[in-house]
C-alpha positions as CSV (number, residue, x, y, z in Angstrom):
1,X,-14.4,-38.9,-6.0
2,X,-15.2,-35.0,-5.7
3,X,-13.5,-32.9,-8.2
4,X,-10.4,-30.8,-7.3
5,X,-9.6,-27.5,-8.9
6,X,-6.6,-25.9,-8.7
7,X,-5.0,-22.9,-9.9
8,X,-2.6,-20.0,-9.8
9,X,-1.7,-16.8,-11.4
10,X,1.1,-16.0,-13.5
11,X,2.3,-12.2,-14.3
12,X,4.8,-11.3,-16.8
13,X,7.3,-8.5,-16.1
14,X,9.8,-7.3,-16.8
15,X,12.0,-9.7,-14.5
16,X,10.2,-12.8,-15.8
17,X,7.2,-14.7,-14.6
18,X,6.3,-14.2,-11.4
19,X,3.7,-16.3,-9.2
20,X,0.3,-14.7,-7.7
21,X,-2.5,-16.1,-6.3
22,X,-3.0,-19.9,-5.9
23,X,-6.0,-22.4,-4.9
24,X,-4.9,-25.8,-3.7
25,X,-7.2,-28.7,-2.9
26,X,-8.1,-29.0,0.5
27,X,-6.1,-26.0,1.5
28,X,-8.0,-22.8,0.4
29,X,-6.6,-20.0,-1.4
30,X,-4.0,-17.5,-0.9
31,X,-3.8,-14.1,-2.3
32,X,-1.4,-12.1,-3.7
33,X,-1.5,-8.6,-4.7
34,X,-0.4,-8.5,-8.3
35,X,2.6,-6.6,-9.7
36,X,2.5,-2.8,-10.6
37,X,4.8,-3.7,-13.0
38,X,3.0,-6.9,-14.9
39,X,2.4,-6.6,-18.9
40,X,0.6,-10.1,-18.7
41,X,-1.5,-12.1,-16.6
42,X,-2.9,-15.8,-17.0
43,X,-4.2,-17.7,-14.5
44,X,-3.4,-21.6,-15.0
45,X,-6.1,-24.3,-13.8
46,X,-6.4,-28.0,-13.5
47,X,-9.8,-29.7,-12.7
48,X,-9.8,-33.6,-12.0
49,X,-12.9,-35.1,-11.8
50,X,-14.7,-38.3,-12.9
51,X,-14.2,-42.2,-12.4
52,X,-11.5,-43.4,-13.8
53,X,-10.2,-39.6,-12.5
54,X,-9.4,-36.9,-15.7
55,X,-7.2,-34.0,-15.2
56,X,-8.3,-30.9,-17.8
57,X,-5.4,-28.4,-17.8
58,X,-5.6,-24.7,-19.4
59,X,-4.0,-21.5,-19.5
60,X,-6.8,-18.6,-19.4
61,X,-5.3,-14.7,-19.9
62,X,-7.3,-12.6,-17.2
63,X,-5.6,-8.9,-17.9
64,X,-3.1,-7.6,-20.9
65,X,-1.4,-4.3,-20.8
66,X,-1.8,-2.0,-23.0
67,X,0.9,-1.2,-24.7
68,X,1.7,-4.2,-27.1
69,X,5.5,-3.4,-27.8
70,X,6.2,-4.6,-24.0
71,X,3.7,-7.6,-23.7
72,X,5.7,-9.1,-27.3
73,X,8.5,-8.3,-26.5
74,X,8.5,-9.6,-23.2
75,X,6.9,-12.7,-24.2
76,X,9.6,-13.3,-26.6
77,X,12.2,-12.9,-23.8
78,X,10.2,-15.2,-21.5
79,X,8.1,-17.2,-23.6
80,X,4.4,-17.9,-22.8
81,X,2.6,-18.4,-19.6
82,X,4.0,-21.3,-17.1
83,X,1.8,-24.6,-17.6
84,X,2.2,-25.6,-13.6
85,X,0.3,-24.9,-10.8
């Protein structure tokens, strides 16, 4: 079985988690410009690979703004990054 890797961006703002870029298996990837208003940004992955198939999920943060007083305080409105592609 060949491995599939997925992913997408998240952003925090200030209206919540907002989607960004994504890779899906088999499909390619599709971009999207990040906002100008994001305090946060992860990008989520999941890699399947092996016989019987494993799926390794993570969260990896790529960019934090900064001023820290926003990036708490939005996480604590929000809560942390969204663990789905």
């Amino acid at each position: 079985m060949a491995p599939r890797k997925e992913w997408t961006e998240w952003h925090l703002t200030p209206r919540g988690w907002e989607k960004g870029a994504t890779r899906v298996h088999g499909e390619g990837n599709t971009w999207v410009e990040e906002p100008l208003d994001r305090a946060l940004s992860f990008v989520y992955q999941e890699l399947e690979s092996g016989s019987p198939p494993e799926v390794k999920k993570w969260a990896e943060e790529t960019w934090r703004s900064k001023d820290a007083a926003k990036v708490e305080a939005l996480l604590q409105l929000y809560g942390a990054c969204p663990e789905r592609l």
